[in-house]
PDB file of N, CA, C and O in Angstrom:
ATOM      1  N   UNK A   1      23.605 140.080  81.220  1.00  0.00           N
ATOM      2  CA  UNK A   1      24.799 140.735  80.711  1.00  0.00           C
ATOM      3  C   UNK A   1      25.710 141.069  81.895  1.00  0.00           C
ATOM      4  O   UNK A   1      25.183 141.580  82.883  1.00  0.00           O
ATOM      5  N   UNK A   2      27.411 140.761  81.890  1.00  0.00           N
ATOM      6  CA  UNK A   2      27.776 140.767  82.743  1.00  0.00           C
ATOM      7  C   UNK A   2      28.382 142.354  82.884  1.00  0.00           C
ATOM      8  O   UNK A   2      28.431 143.084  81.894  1.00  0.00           O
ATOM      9  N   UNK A   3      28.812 142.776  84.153  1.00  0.00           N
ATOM     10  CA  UNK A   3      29.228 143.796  84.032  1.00  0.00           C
ATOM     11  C   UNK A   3      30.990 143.744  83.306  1.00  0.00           C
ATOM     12  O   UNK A   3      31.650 142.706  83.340  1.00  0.00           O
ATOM     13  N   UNK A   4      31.529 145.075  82.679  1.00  0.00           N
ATOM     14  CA  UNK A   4      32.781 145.019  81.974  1.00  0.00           C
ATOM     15  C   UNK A   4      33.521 145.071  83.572  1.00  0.00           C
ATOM     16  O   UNK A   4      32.931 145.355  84.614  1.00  0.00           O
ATOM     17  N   UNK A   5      35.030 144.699  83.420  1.00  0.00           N
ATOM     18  CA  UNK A   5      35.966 144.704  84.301  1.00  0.00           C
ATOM     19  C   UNK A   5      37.419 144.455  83.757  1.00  0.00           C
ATOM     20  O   UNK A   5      37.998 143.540  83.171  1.00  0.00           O
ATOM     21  N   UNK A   6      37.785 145.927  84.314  1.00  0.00           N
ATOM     22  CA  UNK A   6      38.881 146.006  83.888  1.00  0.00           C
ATOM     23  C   UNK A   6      40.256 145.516  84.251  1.00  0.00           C
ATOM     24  O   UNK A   6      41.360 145.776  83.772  1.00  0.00           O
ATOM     25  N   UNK A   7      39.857 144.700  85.278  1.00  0.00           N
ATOM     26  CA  UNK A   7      40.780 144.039  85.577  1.00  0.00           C
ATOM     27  C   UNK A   7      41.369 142.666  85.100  1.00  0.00           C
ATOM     28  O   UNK A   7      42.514 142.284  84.864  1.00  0.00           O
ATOM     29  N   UNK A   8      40.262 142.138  85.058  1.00  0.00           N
ATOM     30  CA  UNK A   8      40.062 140.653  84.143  1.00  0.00           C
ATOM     31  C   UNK A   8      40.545 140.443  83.100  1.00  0.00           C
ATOM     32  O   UNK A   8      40.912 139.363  82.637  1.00  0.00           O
ATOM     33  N   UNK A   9      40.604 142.132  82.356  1.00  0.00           N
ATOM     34  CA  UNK A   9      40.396 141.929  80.700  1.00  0.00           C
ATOM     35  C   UNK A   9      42.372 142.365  80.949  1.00  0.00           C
ATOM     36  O   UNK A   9      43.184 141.651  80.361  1.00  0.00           O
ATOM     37  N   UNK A  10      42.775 143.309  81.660  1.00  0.00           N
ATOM     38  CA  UNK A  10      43.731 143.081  81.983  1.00  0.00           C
ATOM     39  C   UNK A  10      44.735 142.266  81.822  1.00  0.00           C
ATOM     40  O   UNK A  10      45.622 142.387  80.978  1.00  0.00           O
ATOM     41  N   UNK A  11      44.615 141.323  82.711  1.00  0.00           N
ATOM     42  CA  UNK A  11      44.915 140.212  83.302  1.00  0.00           C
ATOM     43  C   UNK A  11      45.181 138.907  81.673  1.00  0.00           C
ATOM     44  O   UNK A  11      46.092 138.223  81.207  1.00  0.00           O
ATOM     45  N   UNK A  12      43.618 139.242  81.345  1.00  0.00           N
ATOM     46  CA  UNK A  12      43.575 138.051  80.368  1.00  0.00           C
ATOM     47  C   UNK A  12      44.472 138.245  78.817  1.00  0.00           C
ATOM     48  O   UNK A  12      44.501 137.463  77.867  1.00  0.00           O
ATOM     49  N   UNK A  13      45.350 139.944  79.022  1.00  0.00           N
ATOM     50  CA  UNK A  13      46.281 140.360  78.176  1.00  0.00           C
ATOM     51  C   UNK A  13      47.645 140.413  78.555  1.00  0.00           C
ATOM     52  O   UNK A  13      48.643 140.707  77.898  1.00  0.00           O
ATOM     53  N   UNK A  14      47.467 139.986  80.044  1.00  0.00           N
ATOM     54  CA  UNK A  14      49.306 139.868  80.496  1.00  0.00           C
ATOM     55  C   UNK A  14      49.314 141.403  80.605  1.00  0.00           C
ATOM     56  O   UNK A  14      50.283 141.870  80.007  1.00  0.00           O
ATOM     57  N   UNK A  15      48.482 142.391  81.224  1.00  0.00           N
ATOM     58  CA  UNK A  15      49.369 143.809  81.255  1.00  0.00           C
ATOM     59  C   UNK A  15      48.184 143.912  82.809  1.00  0.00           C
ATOM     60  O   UNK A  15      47.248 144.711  82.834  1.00  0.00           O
ATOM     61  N   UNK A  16      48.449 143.091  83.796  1.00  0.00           N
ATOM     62  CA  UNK A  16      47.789 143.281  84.937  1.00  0.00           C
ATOM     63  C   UNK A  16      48.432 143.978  86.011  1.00  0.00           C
ATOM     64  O   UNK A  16      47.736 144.304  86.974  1.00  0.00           O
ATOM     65  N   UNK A  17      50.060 144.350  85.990  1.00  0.00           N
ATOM     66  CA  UNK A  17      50.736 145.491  86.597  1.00  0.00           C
ATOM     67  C   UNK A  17      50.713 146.994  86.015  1.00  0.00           C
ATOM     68  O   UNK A  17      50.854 148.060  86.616  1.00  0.00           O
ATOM     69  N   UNK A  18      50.481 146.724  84.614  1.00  0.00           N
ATOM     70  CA  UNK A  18      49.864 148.361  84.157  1.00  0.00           C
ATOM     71  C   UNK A  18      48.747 148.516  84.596  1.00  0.00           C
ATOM     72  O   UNK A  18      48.606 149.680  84.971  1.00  0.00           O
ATOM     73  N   UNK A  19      47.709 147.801  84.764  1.00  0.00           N
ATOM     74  CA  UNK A  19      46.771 147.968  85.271  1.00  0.00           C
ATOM     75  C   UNK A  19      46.472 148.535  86.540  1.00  0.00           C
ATOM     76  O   UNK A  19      45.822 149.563  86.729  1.00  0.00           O
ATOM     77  N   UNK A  20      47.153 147.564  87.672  1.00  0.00           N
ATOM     78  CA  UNK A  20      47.518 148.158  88.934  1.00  0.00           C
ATOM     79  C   UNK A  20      48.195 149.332  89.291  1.00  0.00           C
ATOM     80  O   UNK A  20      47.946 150.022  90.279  1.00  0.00           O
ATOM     81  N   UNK A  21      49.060 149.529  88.449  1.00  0.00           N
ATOM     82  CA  UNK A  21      50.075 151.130  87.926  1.00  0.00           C
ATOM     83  C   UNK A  21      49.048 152.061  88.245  1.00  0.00           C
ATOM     84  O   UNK A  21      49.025 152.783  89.241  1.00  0.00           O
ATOM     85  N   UNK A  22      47.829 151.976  86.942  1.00  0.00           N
ATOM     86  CA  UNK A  22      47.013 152.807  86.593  1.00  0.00           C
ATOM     87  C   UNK A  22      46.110 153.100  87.232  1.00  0.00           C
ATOM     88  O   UNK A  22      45.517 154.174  87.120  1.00  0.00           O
ATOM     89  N   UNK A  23      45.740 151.928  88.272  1.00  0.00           N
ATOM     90  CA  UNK A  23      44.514 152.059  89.178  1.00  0.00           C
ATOM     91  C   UNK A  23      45.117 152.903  89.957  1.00  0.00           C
ATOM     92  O   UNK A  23      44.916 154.109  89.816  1.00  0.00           O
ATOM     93  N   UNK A  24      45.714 152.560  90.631  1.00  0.00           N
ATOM     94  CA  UNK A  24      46.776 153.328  92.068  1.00  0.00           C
ATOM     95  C   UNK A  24      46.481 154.764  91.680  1.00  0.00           C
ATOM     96  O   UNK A  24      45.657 155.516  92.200  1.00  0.00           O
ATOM     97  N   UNK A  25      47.377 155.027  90.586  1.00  0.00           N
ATOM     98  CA  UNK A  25      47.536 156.426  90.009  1.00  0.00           C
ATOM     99  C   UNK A  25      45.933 157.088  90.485  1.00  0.00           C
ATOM    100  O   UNK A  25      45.535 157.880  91.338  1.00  0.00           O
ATOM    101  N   UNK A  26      45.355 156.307  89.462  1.00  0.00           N
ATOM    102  CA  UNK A  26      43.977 157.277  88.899  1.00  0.00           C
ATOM    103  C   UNK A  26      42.929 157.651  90.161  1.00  0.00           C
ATOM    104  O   UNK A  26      42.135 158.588  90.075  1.00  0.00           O
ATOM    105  N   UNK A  27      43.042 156.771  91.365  1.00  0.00           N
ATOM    106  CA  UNK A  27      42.992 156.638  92.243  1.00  0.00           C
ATOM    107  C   UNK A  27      43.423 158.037  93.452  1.00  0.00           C
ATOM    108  O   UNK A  27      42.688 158.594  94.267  1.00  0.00           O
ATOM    109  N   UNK A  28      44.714 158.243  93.178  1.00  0.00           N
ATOM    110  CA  UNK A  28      45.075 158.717  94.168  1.00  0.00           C
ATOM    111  C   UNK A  28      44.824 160.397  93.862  1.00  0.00           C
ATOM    112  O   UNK A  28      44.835 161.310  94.687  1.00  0.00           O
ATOM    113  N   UNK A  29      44.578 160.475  92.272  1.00  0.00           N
ATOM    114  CA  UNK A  29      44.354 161.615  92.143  1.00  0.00           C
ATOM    115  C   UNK A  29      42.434 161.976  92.279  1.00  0.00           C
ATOM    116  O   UNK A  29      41.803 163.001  92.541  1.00  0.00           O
ATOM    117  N   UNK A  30      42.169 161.051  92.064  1.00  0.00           N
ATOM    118  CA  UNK A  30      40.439 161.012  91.763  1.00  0.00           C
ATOM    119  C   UNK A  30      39.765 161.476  93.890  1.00  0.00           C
ATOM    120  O   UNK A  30      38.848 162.133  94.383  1.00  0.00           O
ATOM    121  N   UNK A  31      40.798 160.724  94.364  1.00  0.00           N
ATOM    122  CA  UNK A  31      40.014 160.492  95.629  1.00  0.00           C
ATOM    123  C   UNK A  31      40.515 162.023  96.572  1.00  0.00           C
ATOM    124  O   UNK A  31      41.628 162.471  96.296  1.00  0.00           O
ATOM    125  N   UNK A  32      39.870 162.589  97.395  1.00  0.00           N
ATOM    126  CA  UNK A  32      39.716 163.567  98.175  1.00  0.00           C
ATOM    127  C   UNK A  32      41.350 163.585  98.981  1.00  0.00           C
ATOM    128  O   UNK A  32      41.656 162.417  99.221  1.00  0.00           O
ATOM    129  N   UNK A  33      42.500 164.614  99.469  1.00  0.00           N
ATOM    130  CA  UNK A  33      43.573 164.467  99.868  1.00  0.00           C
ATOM    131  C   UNK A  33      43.073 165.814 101.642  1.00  0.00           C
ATOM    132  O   UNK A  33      41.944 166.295 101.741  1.00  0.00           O
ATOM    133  N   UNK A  34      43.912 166.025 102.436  1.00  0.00           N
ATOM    134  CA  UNK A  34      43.546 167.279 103.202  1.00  0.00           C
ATOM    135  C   UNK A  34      43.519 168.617 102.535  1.00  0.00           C
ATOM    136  O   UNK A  34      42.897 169.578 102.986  1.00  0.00           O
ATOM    137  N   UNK A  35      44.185 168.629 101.502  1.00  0.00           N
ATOM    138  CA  UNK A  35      44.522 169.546 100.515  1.00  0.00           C
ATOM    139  C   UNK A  35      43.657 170.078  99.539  1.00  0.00           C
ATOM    140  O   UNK A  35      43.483 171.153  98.966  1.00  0.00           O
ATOM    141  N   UNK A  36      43.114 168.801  99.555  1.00  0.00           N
ATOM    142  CA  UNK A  36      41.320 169.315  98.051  1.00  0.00           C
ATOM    143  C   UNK A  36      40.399 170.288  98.956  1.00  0.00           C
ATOM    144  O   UNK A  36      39.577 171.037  98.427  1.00  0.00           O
ATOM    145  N   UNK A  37      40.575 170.233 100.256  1.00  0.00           N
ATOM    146  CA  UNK A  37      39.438 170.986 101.029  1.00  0.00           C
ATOM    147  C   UNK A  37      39.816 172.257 100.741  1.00  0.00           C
ATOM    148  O   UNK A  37      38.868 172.997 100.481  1.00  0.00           O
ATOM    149  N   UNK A  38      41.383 172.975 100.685  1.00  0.00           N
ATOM    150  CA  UNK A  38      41.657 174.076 101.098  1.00  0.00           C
ATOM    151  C   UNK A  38      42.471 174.811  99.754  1.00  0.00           C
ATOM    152  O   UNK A  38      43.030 175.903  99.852  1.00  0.00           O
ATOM    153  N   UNK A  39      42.424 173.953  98.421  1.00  0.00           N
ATOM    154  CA  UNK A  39      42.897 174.428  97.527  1.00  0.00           C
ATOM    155  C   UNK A  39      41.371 174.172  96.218  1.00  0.00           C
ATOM    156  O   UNK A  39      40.388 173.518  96.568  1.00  0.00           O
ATOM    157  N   UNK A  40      41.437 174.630  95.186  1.00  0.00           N
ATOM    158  CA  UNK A  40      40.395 174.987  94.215  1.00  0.00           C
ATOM    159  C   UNK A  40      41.217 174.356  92.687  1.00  0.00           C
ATOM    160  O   UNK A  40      40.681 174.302  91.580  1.00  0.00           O
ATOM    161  N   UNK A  41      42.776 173.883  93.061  1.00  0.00           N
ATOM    162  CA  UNK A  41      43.110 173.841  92.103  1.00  0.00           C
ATOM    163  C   UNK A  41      43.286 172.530  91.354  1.00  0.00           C
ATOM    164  O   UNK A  41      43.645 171.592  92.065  1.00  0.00           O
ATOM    165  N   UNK A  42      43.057 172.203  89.702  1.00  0.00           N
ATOM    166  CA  UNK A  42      42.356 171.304  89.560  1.00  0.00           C
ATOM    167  C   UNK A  42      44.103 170.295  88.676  1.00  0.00           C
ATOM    168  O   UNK A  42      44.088 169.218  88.081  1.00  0.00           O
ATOM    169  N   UNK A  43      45.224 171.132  88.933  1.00  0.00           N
ATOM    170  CA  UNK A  43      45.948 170.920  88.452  1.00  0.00           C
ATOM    171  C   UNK A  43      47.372 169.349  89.104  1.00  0.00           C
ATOM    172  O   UNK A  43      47.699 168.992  90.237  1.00  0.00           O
ATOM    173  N   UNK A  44      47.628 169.063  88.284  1.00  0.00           N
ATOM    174  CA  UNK A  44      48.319 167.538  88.925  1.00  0.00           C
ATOM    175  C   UNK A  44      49.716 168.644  89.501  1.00  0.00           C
ATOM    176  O   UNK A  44      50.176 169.673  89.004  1.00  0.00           O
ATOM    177  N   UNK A  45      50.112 167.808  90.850  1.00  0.00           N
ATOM    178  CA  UNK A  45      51.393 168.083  91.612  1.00  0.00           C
ATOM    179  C   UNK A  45      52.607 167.622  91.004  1.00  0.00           C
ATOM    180  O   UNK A  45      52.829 166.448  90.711  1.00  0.00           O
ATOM    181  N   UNK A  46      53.358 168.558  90.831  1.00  0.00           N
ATOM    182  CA  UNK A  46      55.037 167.796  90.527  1.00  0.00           C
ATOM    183  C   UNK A  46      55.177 166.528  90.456  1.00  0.00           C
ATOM    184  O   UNK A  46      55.492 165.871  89.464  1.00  0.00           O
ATOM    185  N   UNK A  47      54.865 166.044  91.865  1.00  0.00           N
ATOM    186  CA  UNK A  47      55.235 164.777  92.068  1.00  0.00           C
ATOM    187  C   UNK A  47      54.342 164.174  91.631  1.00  0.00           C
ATOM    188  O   UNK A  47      54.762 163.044  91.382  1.00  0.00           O
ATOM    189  N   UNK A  48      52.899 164.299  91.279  1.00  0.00           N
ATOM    190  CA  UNK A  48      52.078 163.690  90.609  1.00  0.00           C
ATOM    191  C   UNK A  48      52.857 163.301  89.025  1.00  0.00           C
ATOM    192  O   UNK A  48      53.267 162.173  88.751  1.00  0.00           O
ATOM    193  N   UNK A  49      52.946 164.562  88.047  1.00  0.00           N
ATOM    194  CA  UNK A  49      53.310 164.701  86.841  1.00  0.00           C
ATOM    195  C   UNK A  49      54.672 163.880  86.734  1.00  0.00           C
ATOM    196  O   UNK A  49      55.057 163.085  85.876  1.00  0.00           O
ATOM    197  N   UNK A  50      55.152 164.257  87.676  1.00  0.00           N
ATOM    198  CA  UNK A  50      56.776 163.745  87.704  1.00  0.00           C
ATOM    199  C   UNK A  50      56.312 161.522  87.437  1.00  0.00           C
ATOM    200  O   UNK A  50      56.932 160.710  86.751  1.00  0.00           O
ATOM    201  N   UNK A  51      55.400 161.362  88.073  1.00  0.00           N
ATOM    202  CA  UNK A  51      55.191 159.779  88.882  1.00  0.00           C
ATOM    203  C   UNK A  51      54.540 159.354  86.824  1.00  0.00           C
ATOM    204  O   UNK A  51      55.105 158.737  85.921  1.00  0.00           O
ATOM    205  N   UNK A  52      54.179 159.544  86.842  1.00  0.00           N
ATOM    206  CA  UNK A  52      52.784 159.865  85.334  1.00  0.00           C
ATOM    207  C   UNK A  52      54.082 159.878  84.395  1.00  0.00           C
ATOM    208  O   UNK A  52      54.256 158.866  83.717  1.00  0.00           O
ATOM    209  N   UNK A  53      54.962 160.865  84.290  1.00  0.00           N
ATOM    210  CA  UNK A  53      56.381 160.686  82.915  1.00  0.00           C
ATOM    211  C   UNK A  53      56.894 159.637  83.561  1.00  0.00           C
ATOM    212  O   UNK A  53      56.410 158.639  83.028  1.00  0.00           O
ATOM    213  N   UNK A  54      57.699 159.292  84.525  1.00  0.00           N
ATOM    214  CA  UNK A  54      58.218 158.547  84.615  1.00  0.00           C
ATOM    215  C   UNK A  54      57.898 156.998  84.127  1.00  0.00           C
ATOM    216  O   UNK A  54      58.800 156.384  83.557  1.00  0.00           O
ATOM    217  N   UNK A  55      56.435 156.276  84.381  1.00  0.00           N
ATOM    218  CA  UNK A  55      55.687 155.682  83.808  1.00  0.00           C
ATOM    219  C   UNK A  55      56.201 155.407  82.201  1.00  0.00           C
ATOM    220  O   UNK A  55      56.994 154.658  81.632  1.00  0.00           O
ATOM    221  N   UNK A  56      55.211 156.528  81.822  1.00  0.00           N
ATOM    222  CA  UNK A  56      55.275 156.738  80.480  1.00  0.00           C
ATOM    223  C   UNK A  56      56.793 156.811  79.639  1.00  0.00           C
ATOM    224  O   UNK A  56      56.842 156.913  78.413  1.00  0.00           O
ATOM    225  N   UNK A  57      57.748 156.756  80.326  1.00  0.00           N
ATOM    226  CA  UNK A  57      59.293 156.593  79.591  1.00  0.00           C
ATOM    227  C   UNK A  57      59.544 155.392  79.945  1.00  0.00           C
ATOM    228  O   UNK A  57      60.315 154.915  79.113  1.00  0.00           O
ATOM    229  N   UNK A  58      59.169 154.272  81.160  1.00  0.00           N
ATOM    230  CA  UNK A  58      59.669 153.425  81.082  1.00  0.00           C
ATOM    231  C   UNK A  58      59.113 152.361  80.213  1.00  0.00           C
ATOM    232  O   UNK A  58      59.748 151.496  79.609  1.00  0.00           O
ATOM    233  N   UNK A  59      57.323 152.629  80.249  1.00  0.00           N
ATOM    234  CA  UNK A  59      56.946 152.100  78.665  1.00  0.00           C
ATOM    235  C   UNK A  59      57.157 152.350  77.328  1.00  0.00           C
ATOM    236  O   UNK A  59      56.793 151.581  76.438  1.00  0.00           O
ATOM    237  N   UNK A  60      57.855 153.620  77.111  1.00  0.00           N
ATOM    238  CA  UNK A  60      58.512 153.843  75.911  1.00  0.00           C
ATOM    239  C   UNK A  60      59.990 153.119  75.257  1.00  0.00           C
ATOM    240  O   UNK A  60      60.467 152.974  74.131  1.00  0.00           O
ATOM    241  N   UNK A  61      60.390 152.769  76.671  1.00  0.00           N
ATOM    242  CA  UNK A  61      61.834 152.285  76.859  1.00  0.00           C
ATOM    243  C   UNK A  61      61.100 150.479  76.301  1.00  0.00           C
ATOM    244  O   UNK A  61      61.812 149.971  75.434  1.00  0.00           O
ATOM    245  N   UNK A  62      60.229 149.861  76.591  1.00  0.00           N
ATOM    246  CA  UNK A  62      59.674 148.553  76.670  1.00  0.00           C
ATOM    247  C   UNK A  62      59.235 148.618  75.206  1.00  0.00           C
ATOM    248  O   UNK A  62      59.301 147.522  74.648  1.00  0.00           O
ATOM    249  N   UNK A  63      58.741 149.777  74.335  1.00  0.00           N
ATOM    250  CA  UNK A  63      58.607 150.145  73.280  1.00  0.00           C
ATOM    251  C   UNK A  63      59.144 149.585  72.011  1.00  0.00           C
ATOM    252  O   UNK A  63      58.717 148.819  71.147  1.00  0.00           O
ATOM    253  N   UNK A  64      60.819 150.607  72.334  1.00  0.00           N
ATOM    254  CA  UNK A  64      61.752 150.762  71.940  1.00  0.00           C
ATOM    255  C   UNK A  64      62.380 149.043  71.844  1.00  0.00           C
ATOM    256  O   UNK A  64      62.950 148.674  70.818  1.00  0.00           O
ATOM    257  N   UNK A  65      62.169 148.007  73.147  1.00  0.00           N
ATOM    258  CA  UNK A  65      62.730 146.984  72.921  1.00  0.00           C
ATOM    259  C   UNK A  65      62.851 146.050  72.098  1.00  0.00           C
ATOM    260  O   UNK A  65      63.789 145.367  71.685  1.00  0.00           O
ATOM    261  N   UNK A  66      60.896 146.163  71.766  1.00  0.00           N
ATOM    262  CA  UNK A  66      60.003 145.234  70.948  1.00  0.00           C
ATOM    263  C   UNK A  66      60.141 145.462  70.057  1.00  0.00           C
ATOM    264  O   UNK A  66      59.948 144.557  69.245  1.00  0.00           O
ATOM    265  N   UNK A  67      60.539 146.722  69.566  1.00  0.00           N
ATOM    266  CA  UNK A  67      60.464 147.291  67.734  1.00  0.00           C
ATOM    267  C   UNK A  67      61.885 146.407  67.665  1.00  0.00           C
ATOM    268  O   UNK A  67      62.101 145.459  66.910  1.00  0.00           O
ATOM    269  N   UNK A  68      62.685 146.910  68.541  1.00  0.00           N
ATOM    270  CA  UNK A  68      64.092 146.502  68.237  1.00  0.00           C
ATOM    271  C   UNK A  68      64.681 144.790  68.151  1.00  0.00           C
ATOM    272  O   UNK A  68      65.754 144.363  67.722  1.00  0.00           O
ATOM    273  N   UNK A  69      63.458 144.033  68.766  1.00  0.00           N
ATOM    274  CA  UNK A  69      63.061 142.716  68.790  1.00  0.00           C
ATOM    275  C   UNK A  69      62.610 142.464  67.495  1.00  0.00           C
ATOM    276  O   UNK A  69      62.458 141.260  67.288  1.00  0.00           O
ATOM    277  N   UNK A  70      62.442 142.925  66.898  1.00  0.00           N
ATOM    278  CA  UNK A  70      60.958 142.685  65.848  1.00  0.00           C
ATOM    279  C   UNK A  70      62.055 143.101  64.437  1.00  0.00           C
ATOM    280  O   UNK A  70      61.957 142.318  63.492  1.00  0.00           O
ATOM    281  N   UNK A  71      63.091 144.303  64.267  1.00  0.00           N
ATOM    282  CA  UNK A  71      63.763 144.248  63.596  1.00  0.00           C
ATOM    283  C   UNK A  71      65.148 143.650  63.044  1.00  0.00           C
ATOM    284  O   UNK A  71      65.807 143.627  62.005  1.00  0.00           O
ATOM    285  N   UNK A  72      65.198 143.114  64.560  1.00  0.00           N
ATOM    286  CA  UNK A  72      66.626 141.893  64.372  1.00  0.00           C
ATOM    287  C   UNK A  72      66.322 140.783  63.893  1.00  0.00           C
ATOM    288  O   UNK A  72      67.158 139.899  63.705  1.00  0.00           O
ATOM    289  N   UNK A  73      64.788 140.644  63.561  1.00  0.00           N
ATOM    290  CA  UNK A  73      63.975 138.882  63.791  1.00  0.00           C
ATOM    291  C   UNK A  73      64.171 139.007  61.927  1.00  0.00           C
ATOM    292  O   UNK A  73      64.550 138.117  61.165  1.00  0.00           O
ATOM    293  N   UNK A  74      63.759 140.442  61.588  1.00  0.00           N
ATOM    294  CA  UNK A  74      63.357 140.508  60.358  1.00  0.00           C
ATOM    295  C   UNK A  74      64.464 140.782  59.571  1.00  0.00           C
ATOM    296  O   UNK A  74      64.661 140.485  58.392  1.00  0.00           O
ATOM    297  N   UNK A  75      65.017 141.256  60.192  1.00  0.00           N
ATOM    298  CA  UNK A  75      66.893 141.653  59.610  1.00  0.00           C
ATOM    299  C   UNK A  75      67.473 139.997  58.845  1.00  0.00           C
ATOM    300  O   UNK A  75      67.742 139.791  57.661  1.00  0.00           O
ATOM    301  N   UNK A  76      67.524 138.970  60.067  1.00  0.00           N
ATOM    302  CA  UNK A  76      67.819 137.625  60.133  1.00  0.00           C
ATOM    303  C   UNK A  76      66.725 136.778  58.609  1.00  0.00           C
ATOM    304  O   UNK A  76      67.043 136.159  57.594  1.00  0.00           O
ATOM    305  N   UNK A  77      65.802 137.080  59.038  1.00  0.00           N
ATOM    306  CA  UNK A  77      64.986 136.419  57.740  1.00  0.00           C
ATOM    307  C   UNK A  77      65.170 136.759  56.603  1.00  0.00           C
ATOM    308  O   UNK A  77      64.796 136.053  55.666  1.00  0.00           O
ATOM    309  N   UNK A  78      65.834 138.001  56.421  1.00  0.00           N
ATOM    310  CA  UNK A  78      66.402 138.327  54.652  1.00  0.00           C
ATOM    311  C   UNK A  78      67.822 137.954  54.652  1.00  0.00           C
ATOM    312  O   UNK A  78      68.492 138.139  53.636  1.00  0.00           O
ATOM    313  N   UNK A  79      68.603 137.175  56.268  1.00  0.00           N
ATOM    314  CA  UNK A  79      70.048 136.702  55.678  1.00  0.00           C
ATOM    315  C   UNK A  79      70.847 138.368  56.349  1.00  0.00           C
ATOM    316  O   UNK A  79      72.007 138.644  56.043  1.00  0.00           O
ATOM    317  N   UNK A  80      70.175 139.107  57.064  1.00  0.00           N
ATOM    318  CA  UNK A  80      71.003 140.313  57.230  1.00  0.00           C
ATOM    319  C   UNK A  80      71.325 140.407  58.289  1.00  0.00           C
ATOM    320  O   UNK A  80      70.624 139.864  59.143  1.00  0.00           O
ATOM    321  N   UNK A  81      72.550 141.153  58.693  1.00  0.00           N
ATOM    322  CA  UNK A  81      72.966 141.171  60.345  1.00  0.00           C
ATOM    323  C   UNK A  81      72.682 142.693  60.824  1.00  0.00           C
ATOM    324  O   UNK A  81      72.879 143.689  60.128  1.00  0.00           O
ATOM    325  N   UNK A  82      72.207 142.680  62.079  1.00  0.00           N
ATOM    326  CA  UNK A  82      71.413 144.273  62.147  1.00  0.00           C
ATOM    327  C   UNK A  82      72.182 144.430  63.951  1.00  0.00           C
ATOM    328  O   UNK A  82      72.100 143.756  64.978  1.00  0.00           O
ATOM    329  N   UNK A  83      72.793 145.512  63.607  1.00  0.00           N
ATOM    330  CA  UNK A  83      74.103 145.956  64.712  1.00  0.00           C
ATOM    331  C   UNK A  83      73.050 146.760  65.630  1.00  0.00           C
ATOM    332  O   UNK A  83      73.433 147.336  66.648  1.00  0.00           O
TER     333      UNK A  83
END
């Protein structure tokens, strides 16, 4: 049995820069900074949270495209024009 990998499976869906997105991210918060020694706190940084929405709106924005792809296609197949 092989081991799972998440990169592969990734990859083999065309979303291998979200992937990398996500590694980076999960990464940078998971791994030890000079700062984990001398703070207790378990909470994400501004610029962490800030990096994490930003993300998450520009896939909402990619969202927003596809629905809007998907309703002009279907607009057209009943003969309708969709502004």
């Amino acid at each position: 049995m092989s081991k799972w990998n998440w990169f592969d499976s990734a990859r083999a869906v065309g979303m291998e820069p979200e992937y990398q997105y996500i590694y980076r991210y999960t990464s940078r918060l998971l791994h030890a900074t000079p700062t984990s020694f001398y703070t207790n706190s378990k909470n994400l940084e501004f610029t962490e949270m800030r990096l994490l929405l930003e993300y998450v709106y520009v896939r909402l924005l990619d969202v927003i495209d596809v629905v809007s792809d998907i309703a002009v296609r279907a607009e057209d197949k009943r003969g309708l024009i969709f502004d």
